[in-house]
PQR file of N, CA, C, O and H, with PARSE charges and radii, in Angstrom:
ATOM      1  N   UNK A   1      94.435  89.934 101.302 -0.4000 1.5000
ATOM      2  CA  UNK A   1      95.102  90.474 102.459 -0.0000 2.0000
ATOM      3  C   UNK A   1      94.687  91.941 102.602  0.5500 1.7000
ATOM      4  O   UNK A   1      94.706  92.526 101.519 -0.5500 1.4000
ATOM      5  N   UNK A   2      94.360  92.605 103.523 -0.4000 1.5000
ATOM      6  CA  UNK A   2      94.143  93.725 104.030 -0.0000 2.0000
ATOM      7  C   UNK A   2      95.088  94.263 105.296  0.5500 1.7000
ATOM      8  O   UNK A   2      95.166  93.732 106.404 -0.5500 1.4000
ATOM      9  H   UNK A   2      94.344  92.130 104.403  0.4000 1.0000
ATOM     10  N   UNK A   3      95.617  95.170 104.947 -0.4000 1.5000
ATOM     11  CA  UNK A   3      96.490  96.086 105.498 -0.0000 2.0000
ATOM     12  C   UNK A   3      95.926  97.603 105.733  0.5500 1.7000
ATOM     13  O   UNK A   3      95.497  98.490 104.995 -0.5500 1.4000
ATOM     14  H   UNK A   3      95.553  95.601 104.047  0.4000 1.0000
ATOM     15  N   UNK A   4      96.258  97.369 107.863 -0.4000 1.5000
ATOM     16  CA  UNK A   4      95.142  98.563 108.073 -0.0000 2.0000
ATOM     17  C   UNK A   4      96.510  99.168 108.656  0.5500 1.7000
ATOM     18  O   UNK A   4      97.275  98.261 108.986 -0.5500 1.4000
ATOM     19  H   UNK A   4      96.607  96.649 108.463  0.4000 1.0000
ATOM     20  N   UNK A   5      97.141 100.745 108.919 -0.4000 1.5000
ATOM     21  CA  UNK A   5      97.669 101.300 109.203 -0.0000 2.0000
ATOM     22  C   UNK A   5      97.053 102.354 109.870  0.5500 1.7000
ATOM     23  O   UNK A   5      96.716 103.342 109.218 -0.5500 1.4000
ATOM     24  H   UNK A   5      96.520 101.481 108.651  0.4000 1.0000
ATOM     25  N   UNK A   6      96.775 102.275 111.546 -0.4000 1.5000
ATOM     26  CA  UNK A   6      96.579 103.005 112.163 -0.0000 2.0000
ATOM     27  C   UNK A   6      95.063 103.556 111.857  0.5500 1.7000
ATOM     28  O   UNK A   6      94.758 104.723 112.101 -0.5500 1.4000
ATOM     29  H   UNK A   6      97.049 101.472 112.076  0.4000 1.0000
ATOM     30  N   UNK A   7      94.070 102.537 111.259 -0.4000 1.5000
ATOM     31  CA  UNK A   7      92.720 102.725 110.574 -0.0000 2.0000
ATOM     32  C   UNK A   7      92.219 102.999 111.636  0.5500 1.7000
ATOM     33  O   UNK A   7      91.041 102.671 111.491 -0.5500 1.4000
ATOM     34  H   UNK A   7      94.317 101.588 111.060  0.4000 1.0000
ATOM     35  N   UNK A   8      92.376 103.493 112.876 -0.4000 1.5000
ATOM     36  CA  UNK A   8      91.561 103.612 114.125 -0.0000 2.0000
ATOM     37  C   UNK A   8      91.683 104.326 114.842  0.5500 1.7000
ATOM     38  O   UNK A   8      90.833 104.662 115.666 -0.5500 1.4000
ATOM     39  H   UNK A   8      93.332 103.759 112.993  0.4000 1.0000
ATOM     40  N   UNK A   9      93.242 104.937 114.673 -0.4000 1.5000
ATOM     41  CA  UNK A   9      94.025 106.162 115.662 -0.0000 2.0000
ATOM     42  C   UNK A   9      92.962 107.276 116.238  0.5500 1.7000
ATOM     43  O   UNK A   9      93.075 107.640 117.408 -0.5500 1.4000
ATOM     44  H   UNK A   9      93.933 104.664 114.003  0.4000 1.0000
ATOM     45  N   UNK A  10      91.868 107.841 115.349 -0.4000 1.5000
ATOM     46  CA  UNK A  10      91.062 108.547 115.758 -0.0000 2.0000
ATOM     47  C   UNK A  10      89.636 108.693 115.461  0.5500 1.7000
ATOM     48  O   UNK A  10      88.975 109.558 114.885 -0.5500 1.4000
ATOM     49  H   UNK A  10      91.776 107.546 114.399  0.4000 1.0000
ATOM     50  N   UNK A  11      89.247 107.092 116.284 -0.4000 1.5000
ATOM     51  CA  UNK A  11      87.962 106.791 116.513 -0.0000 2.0000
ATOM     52  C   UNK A  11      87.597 106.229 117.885  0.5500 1.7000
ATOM     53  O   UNK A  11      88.524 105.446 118.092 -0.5500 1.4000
ATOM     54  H   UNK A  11      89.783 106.390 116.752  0.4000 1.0000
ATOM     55  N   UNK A  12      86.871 106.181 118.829 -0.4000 1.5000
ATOM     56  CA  UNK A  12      86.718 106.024 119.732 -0.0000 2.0000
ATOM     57  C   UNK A  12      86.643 104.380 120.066  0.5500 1.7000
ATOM     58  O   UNK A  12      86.028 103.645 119.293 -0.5500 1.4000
ATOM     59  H   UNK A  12      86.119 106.817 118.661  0.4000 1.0000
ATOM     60  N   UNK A  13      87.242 103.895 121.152 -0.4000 1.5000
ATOM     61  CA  UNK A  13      87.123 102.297 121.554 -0.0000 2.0000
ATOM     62  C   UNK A  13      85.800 101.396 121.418  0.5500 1.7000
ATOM     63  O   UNK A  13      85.775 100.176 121.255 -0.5500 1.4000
ATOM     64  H   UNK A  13      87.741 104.492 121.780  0.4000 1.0000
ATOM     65  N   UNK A  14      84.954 102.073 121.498 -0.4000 1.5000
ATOM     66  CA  UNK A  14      83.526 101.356 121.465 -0.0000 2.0000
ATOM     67  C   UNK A  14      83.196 101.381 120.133  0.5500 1.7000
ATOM     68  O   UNK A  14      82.319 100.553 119.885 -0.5500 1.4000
ATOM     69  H   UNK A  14      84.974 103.064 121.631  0.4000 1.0000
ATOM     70  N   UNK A  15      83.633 102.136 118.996 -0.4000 1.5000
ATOM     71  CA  UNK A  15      83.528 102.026 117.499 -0.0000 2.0000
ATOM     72  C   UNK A  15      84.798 101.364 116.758  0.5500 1.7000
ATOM     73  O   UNK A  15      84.765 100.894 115.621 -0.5500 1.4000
ATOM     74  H   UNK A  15      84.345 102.809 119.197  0.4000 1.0000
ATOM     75  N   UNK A  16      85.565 101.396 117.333 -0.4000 1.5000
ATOM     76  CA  UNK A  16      86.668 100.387 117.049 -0.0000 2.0000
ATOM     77  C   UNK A  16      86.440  98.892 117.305  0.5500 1.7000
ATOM     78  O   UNK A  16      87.199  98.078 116.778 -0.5500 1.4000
ATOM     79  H   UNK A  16      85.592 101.778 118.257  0.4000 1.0000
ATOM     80  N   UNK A  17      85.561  98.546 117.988 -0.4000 1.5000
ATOM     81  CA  UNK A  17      85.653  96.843 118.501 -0.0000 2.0000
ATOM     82  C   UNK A  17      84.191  96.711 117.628  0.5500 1.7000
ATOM     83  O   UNK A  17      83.552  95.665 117.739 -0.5500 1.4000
ATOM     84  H   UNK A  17      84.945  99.208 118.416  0.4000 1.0000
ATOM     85  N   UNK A  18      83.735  97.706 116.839 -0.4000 1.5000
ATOM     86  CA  UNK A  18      82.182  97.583 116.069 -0.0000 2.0000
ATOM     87  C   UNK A  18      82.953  97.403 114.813  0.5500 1.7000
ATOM     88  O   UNK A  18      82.899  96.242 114.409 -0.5500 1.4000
ATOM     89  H   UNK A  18      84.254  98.556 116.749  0.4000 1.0000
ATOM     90  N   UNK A  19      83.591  98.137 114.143 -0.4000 1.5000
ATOM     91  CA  UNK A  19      84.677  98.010 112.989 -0.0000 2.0000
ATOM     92  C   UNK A  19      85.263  96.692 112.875  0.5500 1.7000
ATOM     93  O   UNK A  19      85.049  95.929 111.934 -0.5500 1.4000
ATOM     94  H   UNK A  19      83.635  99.080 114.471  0.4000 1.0000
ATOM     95  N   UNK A  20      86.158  96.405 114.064 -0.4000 1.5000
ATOM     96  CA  UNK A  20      86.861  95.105 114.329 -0.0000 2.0000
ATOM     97  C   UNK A  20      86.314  93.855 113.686  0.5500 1.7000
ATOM     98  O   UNK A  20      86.613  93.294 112.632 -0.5500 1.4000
ATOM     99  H   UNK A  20      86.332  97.025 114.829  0.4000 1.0000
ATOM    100  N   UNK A  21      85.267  93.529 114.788 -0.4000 1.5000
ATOM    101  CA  UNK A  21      84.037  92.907 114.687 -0.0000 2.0000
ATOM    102  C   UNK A  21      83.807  92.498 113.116  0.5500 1.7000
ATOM    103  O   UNK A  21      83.960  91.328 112.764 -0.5500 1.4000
ATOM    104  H   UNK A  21      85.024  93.985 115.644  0.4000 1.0000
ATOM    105  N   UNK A  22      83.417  93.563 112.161 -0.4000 1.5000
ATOM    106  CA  UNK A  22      82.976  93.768 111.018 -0.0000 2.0000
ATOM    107  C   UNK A  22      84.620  92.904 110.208  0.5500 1.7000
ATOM    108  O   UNK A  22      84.792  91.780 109.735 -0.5500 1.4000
ATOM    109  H   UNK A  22      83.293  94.513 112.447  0.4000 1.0000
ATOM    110  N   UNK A  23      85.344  93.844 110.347 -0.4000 1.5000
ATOM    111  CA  UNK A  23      86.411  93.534 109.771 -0.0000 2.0000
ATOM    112  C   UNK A  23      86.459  91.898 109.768  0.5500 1.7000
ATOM    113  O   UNK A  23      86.931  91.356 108.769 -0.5500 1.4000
ATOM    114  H   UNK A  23      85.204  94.757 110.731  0.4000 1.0000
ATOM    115  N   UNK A  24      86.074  91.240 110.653 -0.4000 1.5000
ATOM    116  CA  UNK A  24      87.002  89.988 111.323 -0.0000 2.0000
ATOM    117  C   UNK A  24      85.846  88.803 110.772  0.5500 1.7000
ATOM    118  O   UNK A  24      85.955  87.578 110.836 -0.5500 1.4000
ATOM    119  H   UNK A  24      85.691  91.680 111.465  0.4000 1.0000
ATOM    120  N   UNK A  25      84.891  89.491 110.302 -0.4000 1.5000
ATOM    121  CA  UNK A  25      83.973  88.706 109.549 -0.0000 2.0000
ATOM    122  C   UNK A  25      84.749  88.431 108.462  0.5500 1.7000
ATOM    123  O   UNK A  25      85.214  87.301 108.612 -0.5500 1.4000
ATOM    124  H   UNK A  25      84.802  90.486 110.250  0.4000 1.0000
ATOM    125  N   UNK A  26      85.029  88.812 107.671 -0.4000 1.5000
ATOM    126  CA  UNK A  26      85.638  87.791 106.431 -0.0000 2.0000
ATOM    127  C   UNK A  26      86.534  87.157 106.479  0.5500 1.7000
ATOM    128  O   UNK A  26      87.160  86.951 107.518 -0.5500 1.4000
ATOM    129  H   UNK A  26      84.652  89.730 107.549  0.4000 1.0000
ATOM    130  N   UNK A  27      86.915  86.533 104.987 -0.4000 1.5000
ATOM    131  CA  UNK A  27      88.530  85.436 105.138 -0.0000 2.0000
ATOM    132  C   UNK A  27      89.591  85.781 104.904  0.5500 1.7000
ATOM    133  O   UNK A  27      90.398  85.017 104.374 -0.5500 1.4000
ATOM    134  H   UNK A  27      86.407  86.701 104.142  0.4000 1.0000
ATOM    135  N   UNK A  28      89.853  86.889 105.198 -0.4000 1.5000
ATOM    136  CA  UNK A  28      91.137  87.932 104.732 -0.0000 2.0000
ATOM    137  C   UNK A  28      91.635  88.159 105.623  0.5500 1.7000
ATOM    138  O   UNK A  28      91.213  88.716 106.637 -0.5500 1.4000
ATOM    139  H   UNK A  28      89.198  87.509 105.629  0.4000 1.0000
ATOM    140  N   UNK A  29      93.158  87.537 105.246 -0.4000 1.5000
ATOM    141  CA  UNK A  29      94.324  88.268 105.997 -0.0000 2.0000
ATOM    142  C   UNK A  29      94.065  89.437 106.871  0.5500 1.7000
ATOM    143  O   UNK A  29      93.967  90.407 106.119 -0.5500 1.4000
ATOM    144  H   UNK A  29      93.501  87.085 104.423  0.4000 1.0000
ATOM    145  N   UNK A  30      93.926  89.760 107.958 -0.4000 1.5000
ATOM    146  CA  UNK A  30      94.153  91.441 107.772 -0.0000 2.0000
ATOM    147  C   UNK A  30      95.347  91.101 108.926  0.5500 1.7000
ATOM    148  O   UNK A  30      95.477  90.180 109.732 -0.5500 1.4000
ATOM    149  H   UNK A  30      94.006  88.972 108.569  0.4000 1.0000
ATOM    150  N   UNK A  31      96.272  92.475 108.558 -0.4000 1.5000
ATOM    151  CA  UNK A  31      97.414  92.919 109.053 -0.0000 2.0000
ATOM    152  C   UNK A  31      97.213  94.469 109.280  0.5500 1.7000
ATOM    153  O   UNK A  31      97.051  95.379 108.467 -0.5500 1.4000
ATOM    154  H   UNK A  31      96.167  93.223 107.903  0.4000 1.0000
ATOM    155  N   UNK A  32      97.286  94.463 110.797 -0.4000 1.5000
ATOM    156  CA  UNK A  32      96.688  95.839 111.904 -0.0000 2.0000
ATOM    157  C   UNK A  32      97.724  96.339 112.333  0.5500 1.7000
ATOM    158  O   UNK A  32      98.367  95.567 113.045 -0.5500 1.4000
ATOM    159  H   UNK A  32      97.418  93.724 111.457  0.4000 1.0000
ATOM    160  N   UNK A  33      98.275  97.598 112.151 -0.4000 1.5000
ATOM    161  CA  UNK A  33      99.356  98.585 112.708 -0.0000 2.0000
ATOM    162  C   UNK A  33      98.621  99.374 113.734  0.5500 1.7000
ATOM    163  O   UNK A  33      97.969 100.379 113.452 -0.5500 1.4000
ATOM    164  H   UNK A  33      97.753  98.225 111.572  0.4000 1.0000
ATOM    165  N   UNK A  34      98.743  98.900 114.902 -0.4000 1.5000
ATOM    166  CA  UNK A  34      98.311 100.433 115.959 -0.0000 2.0000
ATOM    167  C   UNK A  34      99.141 100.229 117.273  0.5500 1.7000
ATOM    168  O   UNK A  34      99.739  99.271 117.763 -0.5500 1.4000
ATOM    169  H   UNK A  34      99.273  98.084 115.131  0.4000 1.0000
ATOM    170  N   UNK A  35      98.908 101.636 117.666 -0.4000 1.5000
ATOM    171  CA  UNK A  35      99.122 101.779 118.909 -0.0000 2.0000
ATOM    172  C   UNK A  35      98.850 101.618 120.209  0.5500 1.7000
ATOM    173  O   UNK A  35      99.469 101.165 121.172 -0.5500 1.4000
ATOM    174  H   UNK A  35      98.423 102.414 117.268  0.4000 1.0000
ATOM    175  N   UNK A  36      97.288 102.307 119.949 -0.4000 1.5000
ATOM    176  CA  UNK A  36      96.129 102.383 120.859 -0.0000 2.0000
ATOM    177  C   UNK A  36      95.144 101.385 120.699  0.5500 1.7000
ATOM    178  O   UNK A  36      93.942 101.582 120.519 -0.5500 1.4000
ATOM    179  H   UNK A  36      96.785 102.675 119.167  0.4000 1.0000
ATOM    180  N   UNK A  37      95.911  99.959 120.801 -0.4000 1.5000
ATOM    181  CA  UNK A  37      94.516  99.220 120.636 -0.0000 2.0000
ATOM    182  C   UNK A  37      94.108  98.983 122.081  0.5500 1.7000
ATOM    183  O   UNK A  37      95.035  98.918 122.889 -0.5500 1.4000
ATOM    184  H   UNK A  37      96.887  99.798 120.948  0.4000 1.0000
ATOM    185  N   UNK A  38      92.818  98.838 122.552 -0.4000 1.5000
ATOM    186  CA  UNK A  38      92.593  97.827 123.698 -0.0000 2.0000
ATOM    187  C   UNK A  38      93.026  96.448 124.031  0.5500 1.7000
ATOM    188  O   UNK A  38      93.293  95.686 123.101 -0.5500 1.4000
ATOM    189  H   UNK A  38      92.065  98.891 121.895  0.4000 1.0000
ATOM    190  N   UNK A  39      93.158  95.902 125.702 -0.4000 1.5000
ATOM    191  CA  UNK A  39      93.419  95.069 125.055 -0.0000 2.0000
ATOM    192  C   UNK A  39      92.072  94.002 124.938  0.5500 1.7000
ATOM    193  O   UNK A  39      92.097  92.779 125.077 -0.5500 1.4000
ATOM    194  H   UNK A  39      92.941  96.520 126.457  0.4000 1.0000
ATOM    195  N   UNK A  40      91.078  94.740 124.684 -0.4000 1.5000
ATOM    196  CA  UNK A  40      89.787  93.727 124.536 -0.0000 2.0000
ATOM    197  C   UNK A  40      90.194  93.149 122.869  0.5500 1.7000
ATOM    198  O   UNK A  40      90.275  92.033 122.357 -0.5500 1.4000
ATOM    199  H   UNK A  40      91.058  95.733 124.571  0.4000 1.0000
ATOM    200  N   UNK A  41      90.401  94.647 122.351 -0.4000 1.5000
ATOM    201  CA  UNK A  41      90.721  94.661 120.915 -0.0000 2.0000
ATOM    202  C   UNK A  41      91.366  93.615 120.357  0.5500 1.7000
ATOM    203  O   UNK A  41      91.070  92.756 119.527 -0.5500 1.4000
ATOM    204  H   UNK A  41      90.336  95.554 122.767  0.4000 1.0000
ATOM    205  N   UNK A  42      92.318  93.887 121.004 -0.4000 1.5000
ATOM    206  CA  UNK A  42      94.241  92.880 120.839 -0.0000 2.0000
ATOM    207  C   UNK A  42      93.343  91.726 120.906  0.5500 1.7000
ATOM    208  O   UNK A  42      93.275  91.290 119.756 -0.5500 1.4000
ATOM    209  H   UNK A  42      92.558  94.585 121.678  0.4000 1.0000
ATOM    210  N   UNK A  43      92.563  90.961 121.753 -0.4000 1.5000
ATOM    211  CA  UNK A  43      92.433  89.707 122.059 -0.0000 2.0000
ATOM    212  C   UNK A  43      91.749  88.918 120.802  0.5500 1.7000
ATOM    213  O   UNK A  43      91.957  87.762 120.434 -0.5500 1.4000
ATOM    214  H   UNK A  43      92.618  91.315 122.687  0.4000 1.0000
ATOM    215  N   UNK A  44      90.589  90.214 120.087 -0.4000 1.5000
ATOM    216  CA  UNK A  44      90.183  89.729 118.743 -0.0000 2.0000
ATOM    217  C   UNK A  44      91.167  88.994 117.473  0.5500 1.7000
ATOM    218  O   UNK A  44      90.768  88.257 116.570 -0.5500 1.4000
ATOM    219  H   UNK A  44      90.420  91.153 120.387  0.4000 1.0000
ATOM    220  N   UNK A  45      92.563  89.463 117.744 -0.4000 1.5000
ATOM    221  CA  UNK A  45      92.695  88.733 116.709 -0.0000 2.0000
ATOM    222  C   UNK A  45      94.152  87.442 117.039  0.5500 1.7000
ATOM    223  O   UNK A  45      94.861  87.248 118.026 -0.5500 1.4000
ATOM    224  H   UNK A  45      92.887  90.061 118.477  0.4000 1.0000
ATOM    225  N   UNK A  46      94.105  87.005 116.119 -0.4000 1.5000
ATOM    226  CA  UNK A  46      95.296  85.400 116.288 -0.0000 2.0000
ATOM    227  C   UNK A  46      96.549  85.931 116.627  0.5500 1.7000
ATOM    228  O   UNK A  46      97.411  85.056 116.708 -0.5500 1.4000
ATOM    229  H   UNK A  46      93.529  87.163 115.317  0.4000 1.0000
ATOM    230  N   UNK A  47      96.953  87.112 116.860 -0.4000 1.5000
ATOM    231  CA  UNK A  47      98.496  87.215 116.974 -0.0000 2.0000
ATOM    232  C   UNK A  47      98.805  88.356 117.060  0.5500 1.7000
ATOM    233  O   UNK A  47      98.213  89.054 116.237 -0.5500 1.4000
ATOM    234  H   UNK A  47      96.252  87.823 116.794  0.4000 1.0000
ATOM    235  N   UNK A  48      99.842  89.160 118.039 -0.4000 1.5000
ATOM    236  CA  UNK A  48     100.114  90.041 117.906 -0.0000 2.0000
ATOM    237  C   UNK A  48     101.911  90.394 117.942  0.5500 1.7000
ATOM    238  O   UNK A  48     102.438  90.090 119.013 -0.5500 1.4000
ATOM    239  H   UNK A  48     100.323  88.593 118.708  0.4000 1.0000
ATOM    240  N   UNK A  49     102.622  90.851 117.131 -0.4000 1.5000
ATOM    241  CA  UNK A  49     103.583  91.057 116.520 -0.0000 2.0000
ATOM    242  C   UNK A  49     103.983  92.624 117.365  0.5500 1.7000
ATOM    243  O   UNK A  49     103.284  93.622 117.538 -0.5500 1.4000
ATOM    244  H   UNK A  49     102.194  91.098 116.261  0.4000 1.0000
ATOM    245  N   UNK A  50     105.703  92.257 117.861 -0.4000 1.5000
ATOM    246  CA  UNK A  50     105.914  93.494 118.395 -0.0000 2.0000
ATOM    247  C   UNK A  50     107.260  93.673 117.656  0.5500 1.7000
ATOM    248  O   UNK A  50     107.875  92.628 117.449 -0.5500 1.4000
ATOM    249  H   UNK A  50     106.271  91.446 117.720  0.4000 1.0000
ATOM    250  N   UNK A  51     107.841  94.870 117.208 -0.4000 1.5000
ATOM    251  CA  UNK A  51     108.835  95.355 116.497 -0.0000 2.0000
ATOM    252  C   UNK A  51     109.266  96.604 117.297  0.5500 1.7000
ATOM    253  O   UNK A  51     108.658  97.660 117.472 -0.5500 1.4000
ATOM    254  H   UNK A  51     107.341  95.719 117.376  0.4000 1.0000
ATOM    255  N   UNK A  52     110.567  96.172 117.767 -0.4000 1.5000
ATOM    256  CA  UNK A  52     111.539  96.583 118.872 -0.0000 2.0000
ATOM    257  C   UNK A  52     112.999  97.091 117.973  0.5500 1.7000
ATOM    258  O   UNK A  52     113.840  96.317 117.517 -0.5500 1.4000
ATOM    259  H   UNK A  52     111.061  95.314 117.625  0.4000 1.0000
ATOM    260  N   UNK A  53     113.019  98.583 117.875 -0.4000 1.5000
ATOM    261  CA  UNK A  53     114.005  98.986 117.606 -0.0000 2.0000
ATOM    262  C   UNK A  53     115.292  98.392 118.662  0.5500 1.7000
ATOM    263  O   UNK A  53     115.270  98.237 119.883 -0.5500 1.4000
ATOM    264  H   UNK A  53     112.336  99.213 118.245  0.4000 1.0000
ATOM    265  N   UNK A  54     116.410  98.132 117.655 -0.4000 1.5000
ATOM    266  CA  UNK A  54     117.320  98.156 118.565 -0.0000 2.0000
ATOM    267  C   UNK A  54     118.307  99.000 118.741  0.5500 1.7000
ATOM    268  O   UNK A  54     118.863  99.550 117.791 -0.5500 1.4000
ATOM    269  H   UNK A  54     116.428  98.258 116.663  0.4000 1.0000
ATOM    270  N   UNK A  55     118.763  99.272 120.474 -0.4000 1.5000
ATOM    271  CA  UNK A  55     119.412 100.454 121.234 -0.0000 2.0000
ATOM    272  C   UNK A  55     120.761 100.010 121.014  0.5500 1.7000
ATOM    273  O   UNK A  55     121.220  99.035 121.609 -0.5500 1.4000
ATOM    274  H   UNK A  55     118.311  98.825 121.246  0.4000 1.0000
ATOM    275  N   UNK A  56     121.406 100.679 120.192 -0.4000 1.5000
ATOM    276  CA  UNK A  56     123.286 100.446 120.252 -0.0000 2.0000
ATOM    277  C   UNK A  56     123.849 101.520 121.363  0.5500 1.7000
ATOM    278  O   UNK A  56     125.054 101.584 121.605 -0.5500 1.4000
ATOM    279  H   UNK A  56     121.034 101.471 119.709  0.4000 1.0000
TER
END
């Protein structure tokens, strides 16, 4: 399993989907924390997970 936390925040979109890419070659878990993904990005992988503070 690979756990990326914001591994991208400050790299540009066109080197992020080259990374991705790379990343998404192997058989490992990976679990992606960001903000700023594209959504070309987003579409690369199986699922995307949203975590919604809740407003009392």
């Amino acid at each position: 399993m690979l756990l990326i936390d914001e591994g991208t925040s400050a790299i540009d979109s066109k080197a992020t989907l080259s990374i991705l890419k790379e990343l998404l070659k192997s058989e490992q878990t990976i679990i992606m924390i960001a903000h700023n993904l594209s959504q070309k990005s987003i579409n690369m992988f199986d699922r995307e997970i949203h975590l919604n503070k809740e407003v009392n």
